[in-house]
N, C-alpha and C positions, 0 to 999 in steps of 0.2 A: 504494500500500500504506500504509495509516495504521500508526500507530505500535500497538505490542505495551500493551497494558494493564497497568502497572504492579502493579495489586493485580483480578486475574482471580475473583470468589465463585462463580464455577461449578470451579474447580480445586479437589478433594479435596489435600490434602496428603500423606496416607498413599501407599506403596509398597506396594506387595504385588509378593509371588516367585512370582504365580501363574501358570501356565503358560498363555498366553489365544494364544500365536502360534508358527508356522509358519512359517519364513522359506525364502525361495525360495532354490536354487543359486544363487551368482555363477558369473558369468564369466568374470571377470578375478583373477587370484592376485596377491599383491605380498607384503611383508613387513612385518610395523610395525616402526618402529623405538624405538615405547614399550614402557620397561621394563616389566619385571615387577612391579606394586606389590601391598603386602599391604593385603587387604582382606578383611572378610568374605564368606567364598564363598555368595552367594548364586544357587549355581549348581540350574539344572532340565534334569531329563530331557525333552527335548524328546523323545520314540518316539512313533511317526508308530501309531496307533491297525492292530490287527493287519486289520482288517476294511476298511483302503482299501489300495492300490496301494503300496506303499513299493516297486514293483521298477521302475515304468517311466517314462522320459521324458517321457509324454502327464500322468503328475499331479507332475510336479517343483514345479510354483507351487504346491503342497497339504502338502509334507512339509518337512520340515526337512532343509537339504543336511548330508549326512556325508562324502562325498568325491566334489569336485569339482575340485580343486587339480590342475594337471599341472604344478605347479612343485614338489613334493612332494620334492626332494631341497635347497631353499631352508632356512637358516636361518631361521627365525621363531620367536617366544615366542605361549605360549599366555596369555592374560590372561580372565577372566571375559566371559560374557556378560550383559550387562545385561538383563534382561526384567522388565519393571514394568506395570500395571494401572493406569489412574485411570478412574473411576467420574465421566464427565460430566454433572452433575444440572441441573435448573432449566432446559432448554434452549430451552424457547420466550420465557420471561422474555430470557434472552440473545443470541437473534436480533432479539428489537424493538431491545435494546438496540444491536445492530449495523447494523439497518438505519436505526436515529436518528445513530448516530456516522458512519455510510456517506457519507448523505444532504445532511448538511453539511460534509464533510470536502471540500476541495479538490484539486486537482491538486499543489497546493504541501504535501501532505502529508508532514511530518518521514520520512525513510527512516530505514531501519535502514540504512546504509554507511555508519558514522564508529565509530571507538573509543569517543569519547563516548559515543554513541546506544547501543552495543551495553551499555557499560556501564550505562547509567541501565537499560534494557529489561531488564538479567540483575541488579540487584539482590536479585531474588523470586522467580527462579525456583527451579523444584524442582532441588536435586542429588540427582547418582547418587554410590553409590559408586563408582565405575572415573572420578569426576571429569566427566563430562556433567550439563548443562543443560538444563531444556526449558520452552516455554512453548505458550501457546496463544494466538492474537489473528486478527479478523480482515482480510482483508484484497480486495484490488480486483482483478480479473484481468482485463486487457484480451481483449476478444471478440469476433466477429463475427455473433456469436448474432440476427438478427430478434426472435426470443422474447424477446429478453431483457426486464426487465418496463420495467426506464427504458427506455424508448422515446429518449429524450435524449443516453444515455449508450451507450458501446460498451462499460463494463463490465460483471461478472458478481461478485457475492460470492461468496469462498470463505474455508474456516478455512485458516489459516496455521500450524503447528508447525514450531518454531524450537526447534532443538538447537546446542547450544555446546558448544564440549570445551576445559577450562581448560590440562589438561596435557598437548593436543597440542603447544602452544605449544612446549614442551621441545625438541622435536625437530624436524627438518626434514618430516617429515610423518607424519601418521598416515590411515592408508587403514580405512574400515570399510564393514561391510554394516548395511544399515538398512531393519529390518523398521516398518509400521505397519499397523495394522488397526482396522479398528471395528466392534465386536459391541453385538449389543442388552443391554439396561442389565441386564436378568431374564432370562436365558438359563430354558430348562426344564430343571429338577435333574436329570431323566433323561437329558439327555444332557451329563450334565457330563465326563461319562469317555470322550467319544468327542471324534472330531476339532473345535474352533471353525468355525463356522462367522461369516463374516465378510459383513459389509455390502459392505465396500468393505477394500481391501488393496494397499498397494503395496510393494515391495522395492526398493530404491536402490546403490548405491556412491557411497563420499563419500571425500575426501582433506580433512581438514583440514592448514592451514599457517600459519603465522605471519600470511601476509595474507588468509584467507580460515578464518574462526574461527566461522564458525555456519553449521549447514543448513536450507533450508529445505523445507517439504513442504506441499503443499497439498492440503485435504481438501475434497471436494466439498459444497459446503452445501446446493446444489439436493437432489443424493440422500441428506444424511443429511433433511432437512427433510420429503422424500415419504414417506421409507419407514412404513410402519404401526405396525413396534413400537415404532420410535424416539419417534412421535408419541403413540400408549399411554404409554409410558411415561416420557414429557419426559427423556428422555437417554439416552448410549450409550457405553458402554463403549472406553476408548482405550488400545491395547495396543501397546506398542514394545516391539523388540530392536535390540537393539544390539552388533555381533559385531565379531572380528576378521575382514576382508576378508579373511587368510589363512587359510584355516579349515583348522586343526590339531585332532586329536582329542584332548578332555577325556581328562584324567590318570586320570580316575576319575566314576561316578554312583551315583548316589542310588537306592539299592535301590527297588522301586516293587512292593508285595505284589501289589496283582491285577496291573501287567501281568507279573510272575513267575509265578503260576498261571498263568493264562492260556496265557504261551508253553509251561509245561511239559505243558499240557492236553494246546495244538495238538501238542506233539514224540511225544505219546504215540498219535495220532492217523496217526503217520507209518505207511504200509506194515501196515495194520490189515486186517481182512480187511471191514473196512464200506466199503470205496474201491471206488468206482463205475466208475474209472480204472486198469487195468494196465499197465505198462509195459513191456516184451519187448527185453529187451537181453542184450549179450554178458560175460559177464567175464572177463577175460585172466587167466591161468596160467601158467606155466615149471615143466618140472620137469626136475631134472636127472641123473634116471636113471631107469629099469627099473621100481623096488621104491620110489621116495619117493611120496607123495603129493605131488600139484600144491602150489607154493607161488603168493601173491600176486604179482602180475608186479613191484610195484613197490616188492617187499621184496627184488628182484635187484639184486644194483648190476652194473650194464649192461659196465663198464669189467672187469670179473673175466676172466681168458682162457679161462674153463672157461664164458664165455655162448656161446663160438661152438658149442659141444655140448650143451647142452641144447635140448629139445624145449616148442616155447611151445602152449600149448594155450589151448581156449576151449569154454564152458558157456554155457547157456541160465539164464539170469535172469530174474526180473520181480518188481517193485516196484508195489504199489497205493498208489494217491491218492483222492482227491476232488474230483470235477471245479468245484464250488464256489468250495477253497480256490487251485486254479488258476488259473481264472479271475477271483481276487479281484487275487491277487497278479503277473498276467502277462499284458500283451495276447498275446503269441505262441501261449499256450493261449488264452487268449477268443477270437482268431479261428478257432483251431484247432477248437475247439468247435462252431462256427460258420460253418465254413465247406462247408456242406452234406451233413452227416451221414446217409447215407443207413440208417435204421431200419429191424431187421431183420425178415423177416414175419412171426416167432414172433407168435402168438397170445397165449402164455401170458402172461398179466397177471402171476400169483403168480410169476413168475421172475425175481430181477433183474438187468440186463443191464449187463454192464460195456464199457466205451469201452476197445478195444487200439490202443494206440502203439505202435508199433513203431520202435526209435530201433537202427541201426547202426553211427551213429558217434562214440559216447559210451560211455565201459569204464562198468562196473555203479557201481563203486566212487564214480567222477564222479557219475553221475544220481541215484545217490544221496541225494549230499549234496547236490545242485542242488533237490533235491523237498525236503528237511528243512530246509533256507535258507526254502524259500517259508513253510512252516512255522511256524520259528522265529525269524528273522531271525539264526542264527548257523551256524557252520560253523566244524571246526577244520584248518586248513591243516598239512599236511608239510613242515615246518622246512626242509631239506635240498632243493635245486632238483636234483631228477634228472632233468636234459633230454634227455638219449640215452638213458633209457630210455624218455621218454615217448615220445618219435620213434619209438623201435623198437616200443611199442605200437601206436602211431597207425600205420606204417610196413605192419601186416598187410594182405593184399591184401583189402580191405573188400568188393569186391566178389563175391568167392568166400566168403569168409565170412560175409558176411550173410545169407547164403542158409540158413543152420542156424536164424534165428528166423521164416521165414517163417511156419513151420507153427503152424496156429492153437495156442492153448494150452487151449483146451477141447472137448470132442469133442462133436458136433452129432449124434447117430445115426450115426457112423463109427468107434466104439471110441475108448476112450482112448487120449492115447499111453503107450507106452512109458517105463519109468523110463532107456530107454540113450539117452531126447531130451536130458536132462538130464544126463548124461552128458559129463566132458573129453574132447575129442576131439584130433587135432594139426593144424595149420593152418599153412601156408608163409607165410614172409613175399616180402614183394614181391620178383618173376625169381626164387622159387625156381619149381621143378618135380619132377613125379614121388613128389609125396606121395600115393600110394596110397590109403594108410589113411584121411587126411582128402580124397579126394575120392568113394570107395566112403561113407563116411560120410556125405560132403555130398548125394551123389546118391539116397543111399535116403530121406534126410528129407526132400529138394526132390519127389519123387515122392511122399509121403505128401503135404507141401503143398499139390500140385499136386488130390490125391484128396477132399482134406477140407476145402479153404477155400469157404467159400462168401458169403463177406461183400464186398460190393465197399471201395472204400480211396477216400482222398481226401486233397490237400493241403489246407495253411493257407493262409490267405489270405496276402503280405507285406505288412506296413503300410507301409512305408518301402524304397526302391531303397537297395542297399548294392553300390559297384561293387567288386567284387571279382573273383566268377566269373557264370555263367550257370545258373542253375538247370537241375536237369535235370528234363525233362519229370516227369508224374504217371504212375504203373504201378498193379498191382495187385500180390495178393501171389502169386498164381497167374501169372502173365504172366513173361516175359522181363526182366530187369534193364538196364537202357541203359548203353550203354559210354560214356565219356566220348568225343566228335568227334574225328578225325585232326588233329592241329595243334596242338590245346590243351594249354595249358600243363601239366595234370594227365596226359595221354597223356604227353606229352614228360619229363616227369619218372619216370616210373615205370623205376629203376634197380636197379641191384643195394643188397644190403642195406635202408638207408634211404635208399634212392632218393626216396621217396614224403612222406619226412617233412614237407618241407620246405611240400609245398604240399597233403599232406590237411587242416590247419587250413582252408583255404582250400574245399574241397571242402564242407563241414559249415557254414559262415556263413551267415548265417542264413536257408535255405528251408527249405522244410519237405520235401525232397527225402529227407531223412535218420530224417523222424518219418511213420509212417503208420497209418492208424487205420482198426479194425475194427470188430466187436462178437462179446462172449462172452458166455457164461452164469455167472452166478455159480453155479448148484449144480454144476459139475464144477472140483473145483481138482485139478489133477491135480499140479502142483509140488509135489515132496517137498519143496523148505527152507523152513525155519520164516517163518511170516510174523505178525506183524512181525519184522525181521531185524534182530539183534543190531546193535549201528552200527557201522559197518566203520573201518577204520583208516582216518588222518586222509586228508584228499583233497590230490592234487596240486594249488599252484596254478595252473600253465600249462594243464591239462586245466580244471581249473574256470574261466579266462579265456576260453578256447575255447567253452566252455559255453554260458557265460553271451552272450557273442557274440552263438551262432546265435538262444535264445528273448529276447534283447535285456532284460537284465538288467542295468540301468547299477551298480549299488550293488553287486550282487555281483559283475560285471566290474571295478568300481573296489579291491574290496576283495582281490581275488585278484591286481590292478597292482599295490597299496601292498605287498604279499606279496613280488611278485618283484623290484621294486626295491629293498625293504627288505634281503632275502640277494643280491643280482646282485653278484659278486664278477670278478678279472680271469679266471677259469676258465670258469664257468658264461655269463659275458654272451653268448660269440659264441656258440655254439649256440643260444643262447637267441635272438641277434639274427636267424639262418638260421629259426629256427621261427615267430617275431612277426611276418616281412615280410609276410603279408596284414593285420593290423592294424596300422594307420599308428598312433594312440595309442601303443599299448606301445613299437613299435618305434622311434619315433621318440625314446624314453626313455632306452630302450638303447643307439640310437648315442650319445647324450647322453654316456651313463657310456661309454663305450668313448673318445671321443674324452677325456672328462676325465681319465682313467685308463690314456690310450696308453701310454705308458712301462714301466708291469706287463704289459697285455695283451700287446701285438708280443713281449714275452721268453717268452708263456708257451708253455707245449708245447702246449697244447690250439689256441692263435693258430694253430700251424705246422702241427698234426694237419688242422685244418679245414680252409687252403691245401691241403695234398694231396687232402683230399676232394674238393675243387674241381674239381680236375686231371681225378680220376675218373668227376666225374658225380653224387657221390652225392646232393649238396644238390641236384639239377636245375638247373632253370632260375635259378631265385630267387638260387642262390649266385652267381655274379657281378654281381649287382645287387647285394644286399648287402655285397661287398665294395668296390662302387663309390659307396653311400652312405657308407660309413664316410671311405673317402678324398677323398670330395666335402666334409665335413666337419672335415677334418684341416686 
């Protein structure tokens, strides 16, 4: 490696705040232990452009991580992110010159590993404000390359960037993520408002320390040297961030007008009657007498002694989408899409025909805001963690109940339905029996179902094994529903009360055994409520975790975690710990705080309430496990 160029004339001096990068998730969490310095905030909205994937795993290298951190209960300071621009010009002038300096440079080339060295090399470099370093020089990378051009040499030339941090020194280490990219010099103005596209792009983690004071990174010179534009236009654009490896969210951003239109566009767009996409779901109810009308289920506080007398009921809903913005935003719809859609024989060209999901295990309220997220990239969460009442939602015998959205929601030449489809009805939760009313009810629509559907159904494809449970097989909507197998854990649990709670999360992860898809017509809306629908009250986070789970939603799954750890209190955790045990993530968070916070928890009454639940069965299966994690942990 030859020594760093004291005075570089391809180095612009200027800084620019312009947003040119995208840095990848880390993987690793730590804490800095650099203060907080004042400086000018030359902070940027990093939002991942609304038209690529901001929901899924398969584009994490493409957006800018928001929440990745599972150390998220860790002290850390938030300090600026560094993100700067320089404009590399002259670049063919600068490779002669590198391959003249290359060619005569020796084996016994000056390193960079001495304080000396480091110092003479960083007299000229650029500083950042947050106190970083950087340079550019080249340098020699041993190779085994045949191609390589010296035939003589096992080397390969590559660019070298060398980052220093003055005031990591302070402290015993500073851990950061370290974005680098390289875009062409003259981007095309039209696409200045959409995502950078990059040459070449790496992502790092780095620890500086007292004895290791600069990073290196190296940029491939064969591929900036071929590439076309590069070569048009003798240089290329060189864009670093430079972040806190703990990544904590920004206190506050930078209004940004269009993409504020824009999101208020898409929100306006939510449940429109132009969605090519209907969704067919339940919404849960309680009411607690004769003469009230039904209230929201999860405006009940569960814990009242006047819940074991109320009657919980459930309606037919449906929510329209776009199968576009789905698909933009979610591989679980892209496969869903996709995964052999059988088109129905209508002729009629001038009619158009909407795509029916049918989703059973998801309250309205959730699916909701899970389509409006895709939407918007925002959602407001329910302060308050009411975990026994979502249990006792989740807890309805789903599989009896499901059976009230089979029937199609459009009439094909078989009459409309009826306005009493739509209609609360009452629904037993799991071991009750002898509800009449809703099973006279369930059995007149399942026989209409049976008389009027004529579209066959299809699952999604799963892109990823997730061991949890076993999918259950594919059906139709006309066909018999599958019982869960003699032995499994889901049979074995269905108990008295919330018998079930514990492991219907588990049931719904993610197959698509719970989402199924048909075809209607748009010229028959027979649903009385208003569509678009008012926005509902805020959403549960544990339900929206769960959610997000099944169509594999890491940023809104992330963002519904940072929720329930933020309120998990000594009251709320163990329940909450009984409902999380099919997701290891959350739950392993929970033991976290439960073990840190033994002391509170073991005195509280909910601690001892739960134990006797145990006794009884109600947590199923799961509950002894869970209380055998916690003590394995003690």
């Amino acid at each position: 490696m030859s020594t760093p160029t004291p005075t570089s004339p391809f180095l612009t001096r200027s800084l620019t705040s312009t947003v040119h990068s995208n840095s990848s998730p880390s993987t690793r969490t730590s804490t800095p232990s650099r203060p907080n310095q004042q400086s000018h905030r030359r902070y940027d909205h990093l939002v991942t452009s609304m038209i690529n994937n901001a929901h899924n795993r398969s584009n994490s290298n493409d957006q800018l991580a928001t929440i990745s951190s599972s150390n998220s209960n860790s002290q850390g300071e938030w300090w600026d992110p560094e993100t700067f621009y320089h404009p590399i010009r002259d670049l063919k002038e600068f490779l002669e010159s590198v391959r003249t300096t290359a060619s005569s440079s020796s084996a016994e080339s000056h390193q960079v590993d001495s304080v000396d060295s480091l110092y003479e090399m960083s007299k000229d470099w650029m500083t950042t404000n947050n106190g970083f370093s950087l340079n550019l020089d080249a340098s020699k990378v041993e190779t085994s390359d045949n191609e390589c051009e010296d035939s003589q040499s096992n080397y390969k030339h590559n660019l070298s960037l060398y980052i220093s941090s003055e005031n990591g020194y302070k402290g015993p280490t500073l851990p950061v993520g370290i974005f680098v990219g390289i875009t062409s010099l003259n981007p095309n103005i039209g696409h200045k408002l959409v995502q950078t596209e990059y040459v070449h792009s790496q992502t790092i983690e780095f620890e500086y320390t007292p004895e290791v004071k600069y990073c290196r990174l190296d940029l491939p010179l064969s591929l900036i040297e071929s590439h076309e534009g590069i070569r048009r236009n003798d240089g290329f654009g060189l864009c670093v961030r430079i972040r806190p490896r703990f990544e904590l969210h920004p206190p506050f951003t930078i209004p940004d007008p269009i993409l504020a239109s824009t999101l208020a566009a898409l929100g306006n767009l939510v449940d429109t009657q132009t969605g090519d996409v209907v969704f067919v779901c339940l919404e849960h109810s309680i009411d607690s007498s004769e003469d009230q009308q039904p209230i929201v289920f999860h405006d009940i506080n569960n814990e009242d002694s006047s819940a074991g007398r109320t009657k919980v009921r459930i309606r037919k809903r449906t929510i329209l989408a776009h199968v576009e913005v789905l698909q933009a935003k979610s591989e679980y719809f892209k496969d869903l899409f996709n995964s052999g859609f059988k088109e129905s024989d209508n002729d009629d060209r001038n009619t158009l025909k909407r795509k029916e999901i049918v989703v059973d295990d998801i309250d309205f309220t959730t699916l909701y805001w899970v389509i409006r997220f895709l939407y918007t990239n925002s959602l407001t969460f329910l302060q308050d963690l009411e975990v026994r009442s979502t249990l006792a939602r989740r807890s309805l015998e789903t599989e009896r109940a499901s059976g009230s959205i089979t029937f199609p929601s459009s009439s094909s030449g078989h009459g409309a339905p009826s306005k009493r489809d739509w209609e609360w009805y009452n629904v037993p939760f799991d071991g009750e029996h002898g509800e009449s009313e809703f099973h006279d009810d369930l059995e007149h629509k399942t026989v209409k179902s049976v008389s009027s559907e004529s579209t066959g159904t299809c699952r999604s494809r799963r892109s990823e094994p997730l061991p949890v449970t076993q999918p259950r097989p594919p059906y139709h909507n006309n066909g018999p529903r599958p019982r869960p197998r003699e032995g499994s854990d889901i049979a074995k649990s269905r108990t008295k009360s919330i018998g079930k709670s514990a492991t219907s999360a588990s049931r719904t992860i993610p197959n698509s055994a719970g989402s199924r898809r048909s075809e209607s017509h748009i010229r028959s809306q027979p649903d009385p409520h208003p569509h678009p629908t008012p926005i509902t009250p805020s959403a549960d986070a544990l339900e929206i975790y769960i959610a997000a789970h099944k169509y594999r939603l890491d940023i809104l799954r992330g963002l519904a975690k940072e929720h329930l750890l933020k309120y998990l209190d000594e009251v709320n955790c163990i329940p909450l710990a009984f409902a999380s045990y099919p997701y290891d993530e959350l739950h392993s968070e929970i033991l976290d705080y439960i073990v840190d916070h033994w002391d509170q928890v073991k005195s509280s009454e909910e601690f001892l309430k739960c134990i006797q639940e145990i006794r009884q069965d109600v947590w199923g299966v799961n509950g002894p496990m869970v209380l055998h994690n916690i003590y394995m942990r003690l």
